[in-house]
N, C-alpha and C positions, 0 to 999 in steps of 0.2 A: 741451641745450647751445645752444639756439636757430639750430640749423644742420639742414638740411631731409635724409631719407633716407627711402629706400624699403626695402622687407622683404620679399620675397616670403612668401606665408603657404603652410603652415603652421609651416614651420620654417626657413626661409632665413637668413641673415645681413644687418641691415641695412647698405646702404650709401650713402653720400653721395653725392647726384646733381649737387651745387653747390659752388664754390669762395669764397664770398660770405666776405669775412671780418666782417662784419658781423649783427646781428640779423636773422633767417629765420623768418616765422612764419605760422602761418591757413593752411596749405596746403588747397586743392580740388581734385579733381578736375575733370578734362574729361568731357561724358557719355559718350564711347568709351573712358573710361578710360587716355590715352594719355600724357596730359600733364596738371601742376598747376600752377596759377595760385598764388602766394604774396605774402604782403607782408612788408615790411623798413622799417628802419629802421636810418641810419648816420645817427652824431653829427652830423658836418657838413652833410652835404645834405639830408639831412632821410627821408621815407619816399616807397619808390614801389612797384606794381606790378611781379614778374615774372613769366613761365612757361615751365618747362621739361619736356621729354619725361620721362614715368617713367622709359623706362631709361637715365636719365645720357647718354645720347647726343644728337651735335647742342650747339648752341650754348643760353645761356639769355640770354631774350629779355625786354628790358625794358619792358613797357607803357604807360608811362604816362611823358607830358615832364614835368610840373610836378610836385614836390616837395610829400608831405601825407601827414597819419596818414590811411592804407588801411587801412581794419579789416573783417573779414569778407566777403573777397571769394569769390562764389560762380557756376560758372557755369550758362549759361540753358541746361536742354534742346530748348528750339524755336527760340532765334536764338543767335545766334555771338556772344553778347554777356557781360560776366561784369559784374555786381551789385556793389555796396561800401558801408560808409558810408566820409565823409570826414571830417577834418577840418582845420582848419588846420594847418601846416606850423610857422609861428612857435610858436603858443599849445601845442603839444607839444612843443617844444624849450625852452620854458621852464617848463613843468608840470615840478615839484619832488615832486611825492605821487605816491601813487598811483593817484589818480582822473584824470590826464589822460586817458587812452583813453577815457573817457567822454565827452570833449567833441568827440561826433562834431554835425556841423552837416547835411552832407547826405547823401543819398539818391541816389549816379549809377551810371551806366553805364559801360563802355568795350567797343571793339571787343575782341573774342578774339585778334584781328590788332595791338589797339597802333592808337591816336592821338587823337583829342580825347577828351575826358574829357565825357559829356555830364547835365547836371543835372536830374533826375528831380521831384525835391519839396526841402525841407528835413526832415531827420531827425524835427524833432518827437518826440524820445524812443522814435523804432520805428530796430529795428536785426534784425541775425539773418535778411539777407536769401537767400529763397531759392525753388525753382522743383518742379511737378509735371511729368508727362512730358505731360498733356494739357489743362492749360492756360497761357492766354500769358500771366499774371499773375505778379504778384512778392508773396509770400507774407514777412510779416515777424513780429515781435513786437513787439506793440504792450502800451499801458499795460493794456491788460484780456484781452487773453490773445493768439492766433492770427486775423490780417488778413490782407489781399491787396489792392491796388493794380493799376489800369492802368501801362503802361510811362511814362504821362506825368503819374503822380498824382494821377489820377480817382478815383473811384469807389471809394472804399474799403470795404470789404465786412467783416463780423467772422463767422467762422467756427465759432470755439472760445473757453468759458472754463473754466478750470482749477482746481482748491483741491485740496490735499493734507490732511495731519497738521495736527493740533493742535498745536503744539507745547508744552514746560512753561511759558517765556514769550515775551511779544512779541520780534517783528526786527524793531519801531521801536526802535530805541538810535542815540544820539547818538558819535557818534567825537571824542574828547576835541579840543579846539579847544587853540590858542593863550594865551588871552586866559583861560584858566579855568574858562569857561562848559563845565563836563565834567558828563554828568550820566550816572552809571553805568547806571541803569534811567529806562525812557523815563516821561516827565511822565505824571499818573496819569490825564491822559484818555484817553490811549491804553492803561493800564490791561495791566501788564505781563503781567498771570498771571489776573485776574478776567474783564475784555472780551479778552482773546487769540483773535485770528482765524487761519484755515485759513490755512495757508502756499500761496503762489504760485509760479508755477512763474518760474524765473530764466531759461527758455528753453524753446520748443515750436518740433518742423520738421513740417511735414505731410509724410508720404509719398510718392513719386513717383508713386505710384500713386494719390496722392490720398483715400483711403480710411481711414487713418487717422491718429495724431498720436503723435509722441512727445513726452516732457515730459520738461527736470530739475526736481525739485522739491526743495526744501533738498539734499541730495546723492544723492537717489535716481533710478532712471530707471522712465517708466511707459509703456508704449503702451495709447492709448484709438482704438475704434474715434470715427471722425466721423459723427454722424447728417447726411443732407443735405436734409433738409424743417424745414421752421416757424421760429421765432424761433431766435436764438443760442444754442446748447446751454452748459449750464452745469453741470459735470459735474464729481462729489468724488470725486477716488481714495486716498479715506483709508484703505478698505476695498474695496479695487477689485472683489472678489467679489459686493460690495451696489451697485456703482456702476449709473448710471443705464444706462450703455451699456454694452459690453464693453470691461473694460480690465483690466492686470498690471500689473503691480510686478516690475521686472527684476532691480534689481541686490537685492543680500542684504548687500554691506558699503558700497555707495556708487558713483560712478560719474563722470566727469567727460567734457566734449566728448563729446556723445552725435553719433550719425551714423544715415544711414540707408543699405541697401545701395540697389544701382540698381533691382534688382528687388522692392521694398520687404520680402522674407521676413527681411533681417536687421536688427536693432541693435547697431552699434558702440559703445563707450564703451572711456577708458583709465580708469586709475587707477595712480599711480607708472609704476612701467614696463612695466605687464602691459596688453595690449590684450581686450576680452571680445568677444564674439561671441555674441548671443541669436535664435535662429532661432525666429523668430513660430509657424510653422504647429508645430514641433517642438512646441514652450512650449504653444498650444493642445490636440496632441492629449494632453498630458500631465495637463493639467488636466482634460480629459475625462474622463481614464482613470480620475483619482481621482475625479472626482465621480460615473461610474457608478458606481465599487467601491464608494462609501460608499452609493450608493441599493441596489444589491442587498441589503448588507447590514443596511442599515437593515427593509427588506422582508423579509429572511429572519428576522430577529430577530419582526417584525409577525406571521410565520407561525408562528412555534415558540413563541411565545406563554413565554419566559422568566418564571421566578421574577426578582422585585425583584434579590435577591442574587447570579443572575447574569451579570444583566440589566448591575447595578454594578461586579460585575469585567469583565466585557467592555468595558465605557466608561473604567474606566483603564486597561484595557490601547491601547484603541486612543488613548487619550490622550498615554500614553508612545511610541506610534507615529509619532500625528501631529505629536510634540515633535521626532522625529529625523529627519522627513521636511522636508527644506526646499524639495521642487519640484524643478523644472528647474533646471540649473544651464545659465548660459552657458559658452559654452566659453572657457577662457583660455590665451592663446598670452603670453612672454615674449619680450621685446624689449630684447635685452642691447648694448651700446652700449659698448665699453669706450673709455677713456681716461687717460691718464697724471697721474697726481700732477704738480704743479709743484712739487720740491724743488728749494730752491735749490745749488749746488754751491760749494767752494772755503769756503776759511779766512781768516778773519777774527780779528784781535787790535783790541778796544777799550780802549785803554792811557789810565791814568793821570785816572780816576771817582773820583767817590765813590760810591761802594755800596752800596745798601740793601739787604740781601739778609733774603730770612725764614726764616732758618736760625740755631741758636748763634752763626757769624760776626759776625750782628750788622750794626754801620754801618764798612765799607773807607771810612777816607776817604780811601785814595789806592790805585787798584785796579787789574786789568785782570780780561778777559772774553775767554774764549776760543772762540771758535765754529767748528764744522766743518759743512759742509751744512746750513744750518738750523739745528743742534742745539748748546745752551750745552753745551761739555762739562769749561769747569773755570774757575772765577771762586778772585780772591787778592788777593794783596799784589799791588804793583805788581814787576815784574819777576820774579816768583815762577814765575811758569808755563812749562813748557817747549813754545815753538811751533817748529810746521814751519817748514822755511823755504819762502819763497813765500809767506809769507800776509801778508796787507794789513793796515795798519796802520791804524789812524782814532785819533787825538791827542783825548781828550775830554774834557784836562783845562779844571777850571772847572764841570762838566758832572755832574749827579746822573743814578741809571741806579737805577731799581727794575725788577722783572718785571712783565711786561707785564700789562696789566690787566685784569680779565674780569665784563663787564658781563654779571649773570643777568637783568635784566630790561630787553633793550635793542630797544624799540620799531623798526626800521628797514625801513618799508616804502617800499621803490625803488616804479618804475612796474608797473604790471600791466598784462596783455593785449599789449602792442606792447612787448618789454621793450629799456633803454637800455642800450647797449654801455659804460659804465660811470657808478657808482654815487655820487655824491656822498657818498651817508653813508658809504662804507664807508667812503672817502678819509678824510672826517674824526674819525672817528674812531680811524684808523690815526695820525691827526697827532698825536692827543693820546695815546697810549700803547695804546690798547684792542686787544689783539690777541684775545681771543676775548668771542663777543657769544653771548648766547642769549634765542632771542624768543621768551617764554611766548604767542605768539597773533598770528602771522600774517593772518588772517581769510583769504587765498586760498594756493593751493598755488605760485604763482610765486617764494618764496621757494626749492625745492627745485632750482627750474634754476642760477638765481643763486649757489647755495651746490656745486652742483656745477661751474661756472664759477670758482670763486672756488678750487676745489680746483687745477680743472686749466690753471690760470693764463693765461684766457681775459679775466679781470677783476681786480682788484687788490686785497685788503679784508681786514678778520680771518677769524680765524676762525666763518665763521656757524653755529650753529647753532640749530636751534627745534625748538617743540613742534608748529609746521606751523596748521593753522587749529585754533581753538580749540574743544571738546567744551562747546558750548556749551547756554544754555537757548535761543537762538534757532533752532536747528536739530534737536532730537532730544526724543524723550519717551521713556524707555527704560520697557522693557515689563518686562524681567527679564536675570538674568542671562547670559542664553544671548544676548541682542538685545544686553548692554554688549559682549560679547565680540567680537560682529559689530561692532560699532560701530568698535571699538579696534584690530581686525586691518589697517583701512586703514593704521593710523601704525606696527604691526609689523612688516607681511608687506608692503607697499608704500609707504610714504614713508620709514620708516628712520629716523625720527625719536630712537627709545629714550627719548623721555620724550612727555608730552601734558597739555595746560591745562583742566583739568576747570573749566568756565567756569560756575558757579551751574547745574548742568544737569537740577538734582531735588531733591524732599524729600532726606531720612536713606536712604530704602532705596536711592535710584536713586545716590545719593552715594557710598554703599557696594558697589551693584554694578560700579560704575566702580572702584574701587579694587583691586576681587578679581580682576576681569578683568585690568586692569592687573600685577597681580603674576603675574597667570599667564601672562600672554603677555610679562612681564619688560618692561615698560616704568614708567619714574618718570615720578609725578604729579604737578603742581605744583597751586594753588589759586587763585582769585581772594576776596581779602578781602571786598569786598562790603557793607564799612560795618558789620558785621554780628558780632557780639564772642563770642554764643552760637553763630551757625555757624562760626565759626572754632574755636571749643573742641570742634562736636562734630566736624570735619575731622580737630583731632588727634588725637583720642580713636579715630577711626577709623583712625588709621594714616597721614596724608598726608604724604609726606615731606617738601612743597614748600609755600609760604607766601608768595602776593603780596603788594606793600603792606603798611602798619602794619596794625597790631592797632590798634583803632580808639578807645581807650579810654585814660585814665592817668589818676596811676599803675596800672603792674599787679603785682600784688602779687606776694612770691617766691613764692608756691605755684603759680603758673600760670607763672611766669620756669623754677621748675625743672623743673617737666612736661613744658614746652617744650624745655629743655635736655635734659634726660636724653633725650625722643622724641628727638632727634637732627633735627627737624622746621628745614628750613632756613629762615628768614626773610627776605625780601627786602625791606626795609619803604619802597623809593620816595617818600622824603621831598620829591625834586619836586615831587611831588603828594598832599602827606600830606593824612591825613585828620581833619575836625575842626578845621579853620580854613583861612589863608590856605596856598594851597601856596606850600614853600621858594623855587623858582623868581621868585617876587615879591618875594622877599627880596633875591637876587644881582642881579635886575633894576633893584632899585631902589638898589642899591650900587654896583654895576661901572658901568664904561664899555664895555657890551658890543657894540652899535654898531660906536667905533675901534676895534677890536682887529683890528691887521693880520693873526691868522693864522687868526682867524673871516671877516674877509672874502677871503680868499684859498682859503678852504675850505668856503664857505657859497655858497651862490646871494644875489644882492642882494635878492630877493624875501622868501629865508624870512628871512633876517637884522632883515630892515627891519622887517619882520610884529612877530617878536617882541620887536624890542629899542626902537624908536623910540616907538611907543603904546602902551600899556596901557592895561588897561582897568580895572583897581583898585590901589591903594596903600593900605596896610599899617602902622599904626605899629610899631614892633618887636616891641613886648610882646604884640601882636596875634599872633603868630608861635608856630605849636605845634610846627614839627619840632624844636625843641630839647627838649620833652618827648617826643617817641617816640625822640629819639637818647638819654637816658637810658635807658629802656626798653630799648633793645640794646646800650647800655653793658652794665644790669646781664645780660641774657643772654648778651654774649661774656665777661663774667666769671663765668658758672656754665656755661660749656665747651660752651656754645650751639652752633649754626651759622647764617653770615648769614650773605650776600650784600649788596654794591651792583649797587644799579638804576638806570640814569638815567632809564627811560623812555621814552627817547626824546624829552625833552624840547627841547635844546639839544644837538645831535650832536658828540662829543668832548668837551669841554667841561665838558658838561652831569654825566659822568660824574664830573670833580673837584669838581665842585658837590656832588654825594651825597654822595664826599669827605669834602667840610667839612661837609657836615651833617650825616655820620655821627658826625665830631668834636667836636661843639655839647655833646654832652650831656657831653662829659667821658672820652668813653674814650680809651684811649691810643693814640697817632697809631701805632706797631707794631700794635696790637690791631684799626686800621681799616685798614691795609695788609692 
């Protein structure tokens, strides 16, 4: 909920040590362990530095005068001093994406005490700063792996390089632009699936102790011992047991904000709301333990001199063995946090609409709506309904009233890392009717705070819900069924999700192991099309219930319209962005007056507005225009009792959604049938 608490472990209650009503985030420790340094972030003044005693007692103490994105403050074991990147104060208050926190610029300092801010280097792309107990450098991540710097930006030193997995394809992809230039798989020099190189780690801390390193690498956590002679060690934990030095693979479902304890024996990591706990020396003597038993037995096997046959059942059996043995487990402690729903309370009468209702009723066209906490609980004629007395009246005639909208493929990523006390997009698309949103592929887990903020009426927006980051080819190479299962238990057992975006993630078989897992752990799937007319047919065929984007193809003929309909397979087919010509969005572009529209700019930042609607970057003769043949396409599958979805994409927020709207309209179906 972006509000700072402490837990006593191993079973305490957490409790809130701060009153900040504002964003609370990055908390460190002090090295006595007494107090944590934290950064924020309030709308108006922007972000600063503070730290408070862990145990809520005592006053909290503000750090820092000047107003700036503070990101990763961490403090020094041999001076009173605590580490950060900076960044501008303005250029974060007007960052509209979610790449602002990126745009850190420097590299400073501050006393542990509070008061000048003092400037170390320029960031240069190294961030993740932080400190050993025996020496006086400042240890970061840099573009090639694990650095360290003098306190005044000398001498910089590289330590460690990292490569994990393989993945199935490249994490060079392009994030769809404005302007069109969207390009699903990365350009083929980078060679999505043919040249695909070892994934990198998105963060490494060296140990207090200095002795070794931990890594996240795509969602995994690893600890490698550090060699400290000769050139830069360059070290693959794809197979950590063949790695060049001594290293493990910690997590078994994934793992996020990795930590290290003070006296480096542990590894911290959460994930949803369970915190792990991996004890190094435990974790080593265990791996010992099996690699004796296997050498004894290997050698008792060398002495007894076994027949071939069974020599062969002995090795599947210890194969079925080695299948259910998964290692060390970390230990997991749960970190329950409760908080109240924001229902709204008291009655409301919406007297005298027209009514679109999607029931026999039909179109009220003069109505009322009757609402008690939240909840419609009787829509009619106009004066037909029997209301409390006490309840508020709102006069709407002149005024159309449909049910609220619900956007299945609705792109809406707020800021990450430093998150904003509220949300532009939810705003606008709360303007334009959208009251529940579902975003097939988050790419980070910071949608999960926001959506539980949004519950407990901390922030204002629809209803969010997602499929959390997406089960992508850029992150995972799934080995078998037993590894999808591991994979999918994050979005189960700890994000909450109930559904997940199976993102191009493998051939047929690994497509398929994603699906079985998926039903077994009862979460719905959804797809990404992927241009790709044969993978999509074999999706259905395998059962996927969910269908991003068009079908990439037309006409498509009824024996695939009703295959699809009967599967019950829901289609989402995001005509903003169809596929096979100009996307829809060029179309309204170059029609509307989207610019004036006083309730786009009242509800838009002047940045994105300006981006999208003032220049473009191609024009379209009309007939150039293919979402009117994929909107025939779901004409005829909501007439063979299909199931679709509107997507906006996230193209144009609010808005953007009666855009899909009308394009879902183009092809002919009937404006109830696009409702």
């Amino acid at each position: 909920l972006n509000r700072l608490y402490v837990m006593d472990l191993p079973n305490g209650k957490p409790v809130r040590i701060t009153k900040n009503n504002f964003t609370e985030a990055m908390p460190a420790w002090s090295p006595d362990g007494t107090q944590i340094v934290f950064a924020t972030w309030e709308e108006k003044e922007g972000g600063h530095l503070y730290k408070v005693n862990a145990s809520g007692k005592g006053k909290i103490t503000k750090l820092t005068t000047d107003p700036a994105l503070y990101i990763d403050p961490e403090w020094s074991y041999t001076q009173n001093r605590i580490v950060f990147n900076r960044g501008a104060n303005q250029v974060y208050k007007d960052a509209i994406d979610p790449f602002g926190s990126l745009m850190m610029e420097d590299l400073a300092w501050i006393s542990a005490d509070g008061g000048k801010v003092i400037l170390i280097d320029k960031a240069k792309g190294r961030n993740t700063p932080h400190f050993t107990k025996n020496e006086d450098r400042i240890y970061l991540n840099g573009k090639d792996g694990l650095i360290s710097i003098r306190w005044d930006g000398t001498d910089e030193k590289e330590h460690l390089e990292l490569t994990g997995i393989t993945t199935f394809g490249s994490s060079v992809d392009m994030i769809h632009a404005h302007d069109g230039s969207h390009n699903l798989l990365p350009d083929a020099e980078n060679a999505w699936r043919e040249n695909n190189k070892a994934s990198t780690p998105s963060e490494i801390r060296i140990s207090p102790d200095g002795m070794q390193a931990l890594a996240k690498i795509n969602n995994d956590v690893y600890a490698v011992t550090i060699p400290k002679y000769g050139q830069t060690p360059k070290i693959s934990v794809s197979n950590p047991e063949k790695a060049a030095f001594p290293a493990m693979k910690l997590t078994v479902m994934g793992g996020e904000f990795p930590a290290w304890s003070s006296d480096s024996k542990n590894i911290h990591w959460s994930l949803g709301a369970s915190h792990f706990i991996y004890n190094l020396p435990e974790g080593k003597a265990y791996a010992d333990s099996v690699a004796a038993a296997k050498k004894a037995e290997a050698e008792k096997k060398k002495e007894e001199k076994k027949d071939s046959t069974e020599v062969k059942k002995e090795e599947k059996k210890e194969g079925k063995e080695k299948e259910e043995d998964k290692g060390y487990i970390a230990k997991e402690l749960k970190v329950k946090v409760a908080y109240t729903k924001d229902i709204p309370e008291g009655t409301i009468l919406i007297k005298g609409a027209r009514i679109i209702t999607m029931t026999d009723a039909g179109v009220i066209e003069k109505g009322d709506i009757l609402i008690e906490n939240s909840r419609i609980v009787a829509v009619g004629e106009s004066g037909s309904l029997d209301v409390p007395k006490g309840a508020k009246t709102i006069d709407a005639t002149g005024k159309t009233i449909t049910p609220g909208f619900v956007d299945t493929h609705a792109h809406m990523w707020p800021n990450w890392g430093i998150h904003k006390n509220q949300v532009w997009i939810y705003s606008a698309n709360l303007a334009y009717g959208v009251t529940t949103t579902r975003d097939p592929q988050t790419s980070t887990t910071d949608v999960l705070t926001y959506s539980d903020m949004v519950e407990a009426g901390m922030i204002h927006g629809p209803r969010v819900y997602s499929t959390g980051p997406g089960v992508g080819y850029w992150m995972y190479k799934i080995k078998s069924l037993e590894h999808a299962k591991e994979v999918l238990k994050q979005y189960s057992e700890y994000y909450n999700t109930k559904s997940i975006k199976m993102y191009l993630v493998g051939n047929r078989q690994q497509r398929q192991w994603i699906i079985m897992a998926a039903k077994e752990l009862e979460l719905m799937p959804t797809t990404e099309g992927g241009l790709d007319y044969k993978l999509n047919m074999t999706q259905l065929l395998d059962g996927y219930p969910g269908h991003g984007h068009a079908l990439p193809i037309n006409p498509i003929y009824n024996d695939a319209i009703q295959t699809i309909a009967e599967s019950k397979m829901a289609v989402t087919p995001t005509l903003l962005v169809s596929y096979g010509g100009p996307w829809a969005e060029e179309f309204y572009y170059a029609t509307e007056d989207v610019y004036h529209d006083k309730k786009l700019q009242y509800f838009t930042p002047y940045e994105e507005l300006a981006q999208k609607s003032r220049r473009r970057s191609a024009w379209f003769m009309e007939e150039e225009h293919v979402f009117q043949k994929h909107a025939q396409t779901m004409k005829k599958l909501v007439e063979a009792d299909g199931l679709a979805g509107i997507g906006s994409h996230g193209q144009l927020q609010g808005l953007g959604y009666h855009w899909e709207l009308w394009s879902m309209a183009s092809g002919g179906m009937e404006r109830m049938d696009v409702l």
